[in-house]
C-alpha positions as CSV (number, residue, x, y, z in Angstrom):
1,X,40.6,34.7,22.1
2,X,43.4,33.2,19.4
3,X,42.6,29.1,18.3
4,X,44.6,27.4,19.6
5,X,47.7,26.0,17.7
6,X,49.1,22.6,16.8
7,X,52.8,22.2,17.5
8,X,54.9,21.2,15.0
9,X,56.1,18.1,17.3
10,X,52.1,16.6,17.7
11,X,51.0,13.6,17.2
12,X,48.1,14.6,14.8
13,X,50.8,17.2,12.8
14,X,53.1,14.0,12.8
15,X,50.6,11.6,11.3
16,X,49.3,14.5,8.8
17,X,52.7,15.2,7.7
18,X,52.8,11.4,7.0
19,X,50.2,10.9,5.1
20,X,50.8,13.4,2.9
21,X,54.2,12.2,1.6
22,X,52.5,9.2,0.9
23,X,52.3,8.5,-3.1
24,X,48.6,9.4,-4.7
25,X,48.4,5.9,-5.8
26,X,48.6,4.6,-1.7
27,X,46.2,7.3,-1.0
28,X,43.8,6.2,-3.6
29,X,44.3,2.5,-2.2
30,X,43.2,3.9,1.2
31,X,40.4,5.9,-0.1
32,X,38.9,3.0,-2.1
33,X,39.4,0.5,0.6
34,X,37.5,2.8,3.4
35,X,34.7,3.6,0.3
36,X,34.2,0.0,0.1
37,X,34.2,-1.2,2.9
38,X,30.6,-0.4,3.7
39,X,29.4,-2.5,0.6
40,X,31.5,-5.8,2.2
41,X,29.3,-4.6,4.9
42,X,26.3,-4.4,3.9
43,X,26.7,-7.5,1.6
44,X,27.3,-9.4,4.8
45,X,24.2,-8.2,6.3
46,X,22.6,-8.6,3.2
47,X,23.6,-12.6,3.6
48,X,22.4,-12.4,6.7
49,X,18.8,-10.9,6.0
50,X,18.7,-13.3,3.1
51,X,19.2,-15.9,6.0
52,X,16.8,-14.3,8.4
53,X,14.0,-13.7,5.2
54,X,14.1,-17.4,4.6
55,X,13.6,-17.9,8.4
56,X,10.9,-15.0,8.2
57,X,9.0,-16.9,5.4
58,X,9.2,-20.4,7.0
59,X,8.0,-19.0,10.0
60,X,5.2,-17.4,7.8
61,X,4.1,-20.5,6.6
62,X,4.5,-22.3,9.6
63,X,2.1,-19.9,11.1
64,X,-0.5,-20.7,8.3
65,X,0.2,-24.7,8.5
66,X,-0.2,-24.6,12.2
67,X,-3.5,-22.1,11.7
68,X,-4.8,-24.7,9.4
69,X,-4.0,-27.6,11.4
70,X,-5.9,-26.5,14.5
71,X,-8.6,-24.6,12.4
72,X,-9.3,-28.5,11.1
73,X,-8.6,-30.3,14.4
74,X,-11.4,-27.9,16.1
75,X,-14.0,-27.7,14.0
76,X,-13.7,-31.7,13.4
77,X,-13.6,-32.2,17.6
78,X,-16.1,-29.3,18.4
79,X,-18.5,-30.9,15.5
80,X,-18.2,-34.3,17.5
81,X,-18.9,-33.1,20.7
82,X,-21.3,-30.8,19.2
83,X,-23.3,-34.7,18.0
84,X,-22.2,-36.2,21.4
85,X,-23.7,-33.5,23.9
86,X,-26.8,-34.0,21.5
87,X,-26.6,-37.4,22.3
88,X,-26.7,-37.0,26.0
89,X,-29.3,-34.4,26.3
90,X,-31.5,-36.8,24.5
91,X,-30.5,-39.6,26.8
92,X,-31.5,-37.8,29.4
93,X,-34.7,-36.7,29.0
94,X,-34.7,-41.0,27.7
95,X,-32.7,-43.3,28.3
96,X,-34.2,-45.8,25.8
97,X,-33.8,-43.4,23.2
98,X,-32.6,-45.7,20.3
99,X,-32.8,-43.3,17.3
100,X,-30.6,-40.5,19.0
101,X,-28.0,-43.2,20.4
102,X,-28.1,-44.6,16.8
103,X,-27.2,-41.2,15.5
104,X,-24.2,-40.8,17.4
105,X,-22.8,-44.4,16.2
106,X,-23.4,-42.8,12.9
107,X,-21.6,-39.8,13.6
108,X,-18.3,-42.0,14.5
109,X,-18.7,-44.4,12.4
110,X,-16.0,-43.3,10.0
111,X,-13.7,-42.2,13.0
112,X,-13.8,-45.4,14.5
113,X,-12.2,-47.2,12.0
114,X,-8.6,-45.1,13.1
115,X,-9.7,-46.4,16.9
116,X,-12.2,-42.9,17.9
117,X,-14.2,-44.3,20.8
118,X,-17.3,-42.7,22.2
119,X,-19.6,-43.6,25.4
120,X,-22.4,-42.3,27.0
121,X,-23.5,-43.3,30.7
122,X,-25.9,-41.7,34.0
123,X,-24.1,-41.0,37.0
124,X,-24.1,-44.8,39.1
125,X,-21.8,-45.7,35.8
126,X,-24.0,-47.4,33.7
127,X,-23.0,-47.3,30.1
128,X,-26.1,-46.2,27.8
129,X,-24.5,-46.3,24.3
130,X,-21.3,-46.5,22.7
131,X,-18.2,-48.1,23.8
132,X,-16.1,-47.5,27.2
133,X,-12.8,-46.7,27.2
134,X,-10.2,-45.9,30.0
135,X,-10.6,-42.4,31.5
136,X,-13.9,-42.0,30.0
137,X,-15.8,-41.2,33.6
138,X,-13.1,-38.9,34.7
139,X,-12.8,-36.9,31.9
140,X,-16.5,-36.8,31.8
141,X,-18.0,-36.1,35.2
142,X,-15.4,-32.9,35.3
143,X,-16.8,-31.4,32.3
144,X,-19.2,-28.1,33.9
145,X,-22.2,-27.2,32.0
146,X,-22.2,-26.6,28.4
147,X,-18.1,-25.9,28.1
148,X,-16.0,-28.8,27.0
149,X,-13.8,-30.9,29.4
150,X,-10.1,-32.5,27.8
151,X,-7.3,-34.2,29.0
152,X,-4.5,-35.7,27.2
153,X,-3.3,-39.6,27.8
154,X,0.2,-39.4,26.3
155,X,1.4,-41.7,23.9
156,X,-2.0,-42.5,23.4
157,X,-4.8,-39.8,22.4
158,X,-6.9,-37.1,23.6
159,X,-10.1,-37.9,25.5
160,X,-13.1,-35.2,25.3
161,X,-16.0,-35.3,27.9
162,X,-19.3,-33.4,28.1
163,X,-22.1,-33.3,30.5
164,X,-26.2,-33.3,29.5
165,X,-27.6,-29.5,30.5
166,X,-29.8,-32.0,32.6
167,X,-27.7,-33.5,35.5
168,X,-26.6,-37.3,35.3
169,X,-26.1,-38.5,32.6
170,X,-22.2,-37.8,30.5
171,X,-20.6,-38.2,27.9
172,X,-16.5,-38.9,26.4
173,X,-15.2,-39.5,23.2
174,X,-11.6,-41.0,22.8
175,X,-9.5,-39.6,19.5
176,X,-6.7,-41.9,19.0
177,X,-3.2,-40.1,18.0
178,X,-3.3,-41.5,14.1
179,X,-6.8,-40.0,14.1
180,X,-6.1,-36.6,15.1
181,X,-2.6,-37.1,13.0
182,X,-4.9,-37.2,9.8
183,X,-7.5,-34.6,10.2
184,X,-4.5,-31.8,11.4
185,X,-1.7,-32.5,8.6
186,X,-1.8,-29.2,6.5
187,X,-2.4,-29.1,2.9
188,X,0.4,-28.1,0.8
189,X,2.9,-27.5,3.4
190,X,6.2,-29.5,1.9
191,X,8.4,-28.6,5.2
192,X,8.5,-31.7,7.5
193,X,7.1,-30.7,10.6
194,X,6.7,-32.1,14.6
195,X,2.5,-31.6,16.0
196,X,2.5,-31.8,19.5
197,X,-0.5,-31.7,22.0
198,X,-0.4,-29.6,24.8
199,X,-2.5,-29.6,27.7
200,X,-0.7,-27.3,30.9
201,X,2.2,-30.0,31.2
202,X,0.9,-33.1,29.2
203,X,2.7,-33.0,26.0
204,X,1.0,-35.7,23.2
205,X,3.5,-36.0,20.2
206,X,1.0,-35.9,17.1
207,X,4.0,-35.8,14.4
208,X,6.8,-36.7,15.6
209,X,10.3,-34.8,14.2
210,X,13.9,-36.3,14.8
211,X,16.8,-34.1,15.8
212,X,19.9,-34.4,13.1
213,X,22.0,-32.6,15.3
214,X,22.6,-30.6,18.8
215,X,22.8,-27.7,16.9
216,X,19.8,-27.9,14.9
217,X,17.4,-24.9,15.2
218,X,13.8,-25.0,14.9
219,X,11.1,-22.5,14.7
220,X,8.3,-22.9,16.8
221,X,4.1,-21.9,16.8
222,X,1.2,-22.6,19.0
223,X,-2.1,-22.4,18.8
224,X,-5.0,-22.6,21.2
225,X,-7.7,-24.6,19.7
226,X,-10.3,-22.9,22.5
227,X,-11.4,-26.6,23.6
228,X,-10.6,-26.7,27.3
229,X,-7.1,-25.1,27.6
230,X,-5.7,-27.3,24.9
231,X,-3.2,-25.8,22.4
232,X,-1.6,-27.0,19.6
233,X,2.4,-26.8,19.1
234,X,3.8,-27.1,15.5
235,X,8.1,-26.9,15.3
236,X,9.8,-26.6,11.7
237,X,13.7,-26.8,11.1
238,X,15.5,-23.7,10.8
239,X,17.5,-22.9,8.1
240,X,21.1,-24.4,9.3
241,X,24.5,-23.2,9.1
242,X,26.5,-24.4,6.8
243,X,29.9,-23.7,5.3
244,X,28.6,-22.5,2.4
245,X,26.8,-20.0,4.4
246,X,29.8,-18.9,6.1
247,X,31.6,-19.0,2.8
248,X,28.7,-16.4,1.4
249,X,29.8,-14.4,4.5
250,X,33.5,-14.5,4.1
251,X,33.4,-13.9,0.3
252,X,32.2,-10.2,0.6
253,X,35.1,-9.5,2.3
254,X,37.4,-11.2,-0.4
255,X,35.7,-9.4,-3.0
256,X,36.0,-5.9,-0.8
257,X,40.0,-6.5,-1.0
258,X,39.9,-7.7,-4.9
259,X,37.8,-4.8,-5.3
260,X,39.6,-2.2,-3.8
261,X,43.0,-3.3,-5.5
262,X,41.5,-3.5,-8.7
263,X,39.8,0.2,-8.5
264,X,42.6,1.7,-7.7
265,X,44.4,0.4,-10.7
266,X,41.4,1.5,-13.4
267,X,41.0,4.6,-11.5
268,X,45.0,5.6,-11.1
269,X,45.8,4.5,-13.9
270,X,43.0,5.2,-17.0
271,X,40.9,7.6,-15.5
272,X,42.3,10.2,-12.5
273,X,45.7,11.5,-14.5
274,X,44.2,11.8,-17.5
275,X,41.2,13.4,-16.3
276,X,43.2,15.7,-14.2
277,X,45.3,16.5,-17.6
278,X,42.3,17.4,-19.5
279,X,41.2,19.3,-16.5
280,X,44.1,21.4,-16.5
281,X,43.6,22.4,-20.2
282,X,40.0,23.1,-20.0
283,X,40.8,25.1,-17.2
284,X,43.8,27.6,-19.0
285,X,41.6,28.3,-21.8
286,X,39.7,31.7,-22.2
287,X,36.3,31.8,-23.7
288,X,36.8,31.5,-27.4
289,X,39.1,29.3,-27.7
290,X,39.5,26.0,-28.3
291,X,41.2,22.8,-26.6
292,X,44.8,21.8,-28.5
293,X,43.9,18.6,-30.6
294,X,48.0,18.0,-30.2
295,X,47.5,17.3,-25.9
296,X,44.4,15.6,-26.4
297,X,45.5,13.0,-28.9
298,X,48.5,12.3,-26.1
299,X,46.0,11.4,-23.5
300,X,46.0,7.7,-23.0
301,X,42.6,6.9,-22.7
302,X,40.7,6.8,-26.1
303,X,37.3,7.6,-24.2
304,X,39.0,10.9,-22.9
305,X,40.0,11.5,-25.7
306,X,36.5,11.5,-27.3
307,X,35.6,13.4,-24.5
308,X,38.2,16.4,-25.1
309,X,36.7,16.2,-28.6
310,X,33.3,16.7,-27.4
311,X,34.9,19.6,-25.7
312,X,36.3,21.3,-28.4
313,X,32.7,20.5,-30.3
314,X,30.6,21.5,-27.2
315,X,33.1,25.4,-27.1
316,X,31.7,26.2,-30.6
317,X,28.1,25.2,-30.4
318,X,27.3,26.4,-26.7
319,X,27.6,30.0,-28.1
320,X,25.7,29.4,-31.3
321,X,22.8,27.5,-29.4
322,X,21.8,29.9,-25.9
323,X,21.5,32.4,-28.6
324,X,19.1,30.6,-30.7
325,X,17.6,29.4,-27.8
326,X,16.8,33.2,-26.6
327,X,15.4,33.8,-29.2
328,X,13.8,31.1,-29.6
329,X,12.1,31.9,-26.0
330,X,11.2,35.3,-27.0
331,X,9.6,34.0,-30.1
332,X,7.6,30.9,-28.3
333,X,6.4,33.5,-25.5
334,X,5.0,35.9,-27.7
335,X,3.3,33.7,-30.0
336,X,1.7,31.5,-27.4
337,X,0.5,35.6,-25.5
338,X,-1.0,35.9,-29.1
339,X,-2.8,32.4,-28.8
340,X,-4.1,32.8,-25.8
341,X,-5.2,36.3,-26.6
342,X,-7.0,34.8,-29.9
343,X,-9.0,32.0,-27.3
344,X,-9.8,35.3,-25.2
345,X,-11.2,36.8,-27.6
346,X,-13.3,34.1,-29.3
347,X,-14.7,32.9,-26.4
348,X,-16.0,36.2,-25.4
349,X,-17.4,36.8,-29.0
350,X,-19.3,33.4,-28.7
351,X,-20.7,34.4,-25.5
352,X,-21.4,37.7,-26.9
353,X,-23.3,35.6,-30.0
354,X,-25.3,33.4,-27.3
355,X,-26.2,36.6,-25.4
356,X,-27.8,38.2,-28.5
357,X,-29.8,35.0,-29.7
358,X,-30.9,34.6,-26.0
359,X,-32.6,38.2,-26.3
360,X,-34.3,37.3,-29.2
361,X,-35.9,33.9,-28.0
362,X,-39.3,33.3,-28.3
363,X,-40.1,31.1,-25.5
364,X,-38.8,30.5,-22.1
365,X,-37.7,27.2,-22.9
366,X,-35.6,28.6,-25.3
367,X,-34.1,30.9,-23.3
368,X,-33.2,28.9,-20.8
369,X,-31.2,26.7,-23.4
370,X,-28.9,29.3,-24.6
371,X,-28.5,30.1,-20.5
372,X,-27.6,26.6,-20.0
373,X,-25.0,26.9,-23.1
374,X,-24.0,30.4,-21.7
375,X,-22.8,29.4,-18.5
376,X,-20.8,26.6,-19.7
377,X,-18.7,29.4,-22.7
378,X,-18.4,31.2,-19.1
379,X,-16.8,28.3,-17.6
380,X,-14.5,27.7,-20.1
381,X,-13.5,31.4,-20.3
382,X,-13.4,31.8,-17.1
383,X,-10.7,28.8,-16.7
384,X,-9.2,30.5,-19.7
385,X,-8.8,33.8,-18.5
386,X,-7.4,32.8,-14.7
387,X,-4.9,30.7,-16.3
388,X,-3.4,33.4,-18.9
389,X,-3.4,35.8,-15.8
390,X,-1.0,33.2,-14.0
391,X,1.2,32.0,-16.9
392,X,3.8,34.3,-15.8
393,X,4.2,33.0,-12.1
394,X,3.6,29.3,-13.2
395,X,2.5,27.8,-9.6
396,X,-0.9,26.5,-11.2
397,X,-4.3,28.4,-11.8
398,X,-6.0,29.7,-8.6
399,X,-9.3,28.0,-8.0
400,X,-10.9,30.3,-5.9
401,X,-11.2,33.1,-7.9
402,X,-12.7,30.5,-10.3
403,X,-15.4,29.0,-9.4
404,X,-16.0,33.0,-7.0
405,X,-16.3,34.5,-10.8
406,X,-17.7,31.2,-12.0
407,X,-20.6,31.8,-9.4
408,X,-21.2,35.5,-10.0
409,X,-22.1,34.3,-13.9
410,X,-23.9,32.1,-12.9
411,X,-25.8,34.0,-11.0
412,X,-26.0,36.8,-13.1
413,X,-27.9,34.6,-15.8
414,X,-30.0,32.9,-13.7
415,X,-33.8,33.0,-14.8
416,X,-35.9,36.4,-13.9
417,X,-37.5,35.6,-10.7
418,X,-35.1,33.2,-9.4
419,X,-33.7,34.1,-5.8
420,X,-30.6,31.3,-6.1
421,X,-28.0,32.3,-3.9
422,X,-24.4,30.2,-3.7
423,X,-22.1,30.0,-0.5
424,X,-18.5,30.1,-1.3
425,X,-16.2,28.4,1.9
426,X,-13.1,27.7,-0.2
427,X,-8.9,26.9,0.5
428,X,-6.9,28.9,-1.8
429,X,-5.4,26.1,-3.9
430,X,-4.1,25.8,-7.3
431,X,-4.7,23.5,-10.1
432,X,-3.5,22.4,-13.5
433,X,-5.7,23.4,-16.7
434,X,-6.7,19.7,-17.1
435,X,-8.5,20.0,-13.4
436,X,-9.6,23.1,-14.0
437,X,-11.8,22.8,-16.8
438,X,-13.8,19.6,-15.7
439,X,-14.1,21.3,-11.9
440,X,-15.1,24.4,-13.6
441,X,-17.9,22.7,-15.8
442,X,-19.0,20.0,-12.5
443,X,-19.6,23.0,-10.8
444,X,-21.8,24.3,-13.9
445,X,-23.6,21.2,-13.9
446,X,-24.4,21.0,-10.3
447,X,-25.5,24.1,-9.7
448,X,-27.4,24.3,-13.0
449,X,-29.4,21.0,-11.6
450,X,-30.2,22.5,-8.3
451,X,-31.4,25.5,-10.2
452,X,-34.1,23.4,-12.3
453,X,-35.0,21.1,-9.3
454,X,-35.6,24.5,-7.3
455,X,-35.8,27.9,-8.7
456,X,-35.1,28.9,-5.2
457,X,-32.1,26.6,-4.4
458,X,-29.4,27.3,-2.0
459,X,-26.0,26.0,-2.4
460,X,-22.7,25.7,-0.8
461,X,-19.3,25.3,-2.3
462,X,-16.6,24.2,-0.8
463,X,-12.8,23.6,-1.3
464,X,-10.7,21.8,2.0
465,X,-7.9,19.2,2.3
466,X,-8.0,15.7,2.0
467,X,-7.9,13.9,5.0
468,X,-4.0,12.8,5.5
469,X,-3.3,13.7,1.4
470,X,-1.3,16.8,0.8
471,X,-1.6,16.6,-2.7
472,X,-5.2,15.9,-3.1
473,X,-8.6,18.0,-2.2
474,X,-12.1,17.7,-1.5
475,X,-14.5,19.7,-3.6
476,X,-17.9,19.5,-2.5
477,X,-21.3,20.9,-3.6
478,X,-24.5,20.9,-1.4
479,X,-27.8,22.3,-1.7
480,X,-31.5,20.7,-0.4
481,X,-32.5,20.5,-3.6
482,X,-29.4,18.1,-4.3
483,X,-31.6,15.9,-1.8
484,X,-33.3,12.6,-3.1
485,X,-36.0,13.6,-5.1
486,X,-37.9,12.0,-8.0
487,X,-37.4,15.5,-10.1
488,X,-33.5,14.9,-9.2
489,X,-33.7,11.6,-10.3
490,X,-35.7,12.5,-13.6
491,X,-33.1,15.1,-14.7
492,X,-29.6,12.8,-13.3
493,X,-31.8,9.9,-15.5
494,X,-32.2,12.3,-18.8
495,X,-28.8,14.3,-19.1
496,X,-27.4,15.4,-16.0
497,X,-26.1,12.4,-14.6
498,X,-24.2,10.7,-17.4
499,X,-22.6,14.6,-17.5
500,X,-21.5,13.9,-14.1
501,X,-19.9,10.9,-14.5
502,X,-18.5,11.8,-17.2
503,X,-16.6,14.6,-15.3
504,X,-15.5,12.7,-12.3
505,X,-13.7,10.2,-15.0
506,X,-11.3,13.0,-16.3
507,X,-10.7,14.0,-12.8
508,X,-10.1,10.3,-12.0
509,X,-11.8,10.2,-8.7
510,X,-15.4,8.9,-7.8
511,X,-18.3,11.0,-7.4
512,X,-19.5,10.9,-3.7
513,X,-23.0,11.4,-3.5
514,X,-24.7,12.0,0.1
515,X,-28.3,11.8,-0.8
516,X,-29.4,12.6,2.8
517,X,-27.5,15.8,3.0
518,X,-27.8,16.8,-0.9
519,X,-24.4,16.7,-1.4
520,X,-21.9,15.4,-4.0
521,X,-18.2,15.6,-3.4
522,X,-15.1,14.7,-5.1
523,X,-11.4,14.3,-4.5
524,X,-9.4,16.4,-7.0
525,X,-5.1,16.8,-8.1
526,X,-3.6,19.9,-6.7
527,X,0.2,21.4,-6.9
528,X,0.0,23.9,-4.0
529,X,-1.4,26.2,-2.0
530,X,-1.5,29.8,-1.1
């Protein structure tokens, strides 16, 4: 079925043919103006979040002061209350106990200079020490075993009562407002601030904060201090608005406008027709030649004019240079094939060296020495060797054909008599050289001191992701005779263990030792997988 097709007479054929008899100069205005327009936007918004990030933080540390405050108003009413229930459980048991009512007119001594008030009486009334106040035997004889009771006298204070675990005889303790005022005010908090007192709907202003207007806006945080169901309300000013806010508002737009005015000029007139000029010749010339000086000495900017020179520079040297740089390539890739070849071979005739002196040792001891030195030449060649074989490919060396021929040497030079047998349970993933080498020679090590904890070790290696880290795996060796030993911690103590560590600090990971399991695992750098 045909598209369908615009009349000529449309409205969107109409408003197309418009705009396209419009001058480039208006279409570059428009462009502009609808390119920036976004950034007035977002500059706008970016006001704004400034204004809501300086709301964010206040609340932030309004949160902290208000912490504070009731963190210090509860531990300095609950350490009172804590010496007053004292107090009335030794009243209790005797009422003519001097020392302990003594103790308590200690322990508000220093409050009572701000007007704290504290009594203790039995149930008819009768006031056994300290100092009555109003409300003191109704806030008292409500408080239920060993909780707390609290009610607020507004304008006033809080009163606190408590009850002896023994029935009849109470205690209540009056905080004036100017006390609790003092022990709440946060330290370093510069804001101003209003502390209020809330008990269900009793309200007792602590600090009080006067509106400066009806459209002032405050931020607000409570607390519960876990005494009784009282909580603790702390209100800051919000950041106001001004009309220097609303300017910062209105001035992205202005600037959007200036903006768009003023790149439409720079652009039209320095950069787009020249540009398009110099386009034009670049674009007729064949491969060969060169730009005409002549029409790029008439362009009118002097930095495209510098540019067509760079041109006419870059036409004669781009020729000259992929063909040094070819061969160049071909040089550096045959040379470095010849390197590698050299390392090749070396390390095979040093393990060739070992092998021979090893033959001709005179002792076990010996022998075992130039096995020890043996399998770490294999490790290095065996590094070696994988990573020549994937040069060409360039996705990393392979690690588990590695450390699989890395175990078959080292298995094939382990001492006569020894029945060591490795597990291999590994990912296919791929490593740079600077991993390789220190895995391949960790994995040397560890086997190598199973091996002379137990002739008979049996190990397992494996290679698996990292939890939740793409880029990073686990490489972990295990074995029983990796388990806590004293000949494991002999050998870790004379050699093997500052090997280890010195390892695990080019792979830049800690070393993970599981003593119950035998096991020593380490996170390692990878750049893919199979």
């Amino acid at each position: 079925m045909a598209g369908k097709v615009e009349r000529p007479g449309s409205a969107s054929a109409l408003a197309a043919s418009f705009i396209v008899r419009w001058p480039t100069g208006a279409k570059l205005l428009l462009i502009l103006s609808i390119a920036l327009l976004p950034l007035a936007i977002i500059a706008v918004f970016a006001t704004l979040q400034t204004t809501r990030n300086a709301d964010t933080e206040a609340r932030a540390d309004l949160r902290l002061a208000s912490t504070e405050s009731s963190r210090a108003m509860t531990i300095e009413l609950i350490g009172d209350m804590t010496a007053l229930r004292s107090t009335v459980n030794a009243l209790a048991g005797d009422a003519q106990d001097a020392p302990s009512c003594a103790r308590a007119k200690g322990v508000f001594a220093q409050q009572s200079a701000s007007g704290t008030l504290f009594v203790i009486f039995n149930r008819q009334g009768k006031v056994l020490c300290g100092t009555p106040f109003p409300g003191a035997r109704r806030v008292a004889m409500l408080a239920k075993g060993a909780a707390v009771n609290a009610r607020i006298q507004p304008a006033h204070g809080l009163s606190l009562g408590v009850a002896a675990d023994r029935r009849g005889m109470f205690g209540a303790a009056f905080f004036p407002t100017g006390f609790l005022a003092g022990i709440s005010h946060p330290s370093a908090f510069a804001h101003r601030y209003e502390l209020t007192l809330i008990q269900d709907k009793r309200r007792l202003t602590i600090d009080g904060l006067p509106r400066e207007s009806a459209l002032e806006r405050r931020t607000t945080n409570r607390t519960d201090l876990g005494i009784a169901d009282l909580a603790l309300e702390m209100q800051v000013r919000s950041t106001p608005i001004t009309s220097s806010l609303v300017i910062a508002l209105l001035l992205p737009l202005l600037m959007w406008a200036a903006a768009a005015i003023v790149s439409w000029f720079v652009v039209d007139r320095l950069l787009v027709r020249p540009l398009r000029e110099l386009r034009a010749n670049m674009a007729a010339l064949t491969p060969g030649e060169e730009p005409d000086p002549a029409l790029l000495r008439a362009l009118p900017a002097q930095e495209i004019r510098e540019l067509g020179d760079t041109f006419r520079a870059l036409t004669r040297t781009v020729a000259l240079h992929e063909a040094g740089l070819a061969e160049g390539l071909v040089r550096q890739t045959r040379l470095t094939r010849e390197v590698h070849h050299r390392v090749k071979n070396n390390l095979q005739v040093i393990s060739s060296l070992i092998n021979l002196h090893a033959r001709s040792a005179r002792t076990p001891d010996a022998s075992q020495a130039y096995a020890s030195i043996q399998r770490r030449v294999d490790a290095l060649a065996v590094v070696h060797r994988n990573h020549f074989a994937e040069m060409e490919e360039n996705r990393g060396l392979g690690l588990r054909p590695v450390i699989s021929e890395l175990a078959t040497n080292i298995r094939a030079t382990a001492p006569e008599g020894s029945k060591l047998g490795i597990a291999l349970d590994l990912d296919p993933y791929f490593v740079s050289q600077d991993i390789a080498v220190p895995v391949a020679f960790l994995v040397t090590e560890l086997v190598e001191l199973a091996l002379s904890c137990d002739p008979q070790a049996q190990l397992r290696i494996s290679l698996k992701p990292a939890p939740g880290l793409e880029d990073r795996a686990i490489l972990r060796v295990s074995s029983s005779a990796l388990g806590e030993s004293e000949a494991l911690g002999t050998r870790l103590r004379e050699r093997y263990g500052r090997v280890i560590e010195d390892l695990s600090r080019q792979l830049r990971a800690p070393m993970d030792y599981d003593p119950a399991k035998g096991s020593y695992a380490i996170s390692i750098a990878v750049v893919g997988r199979e």
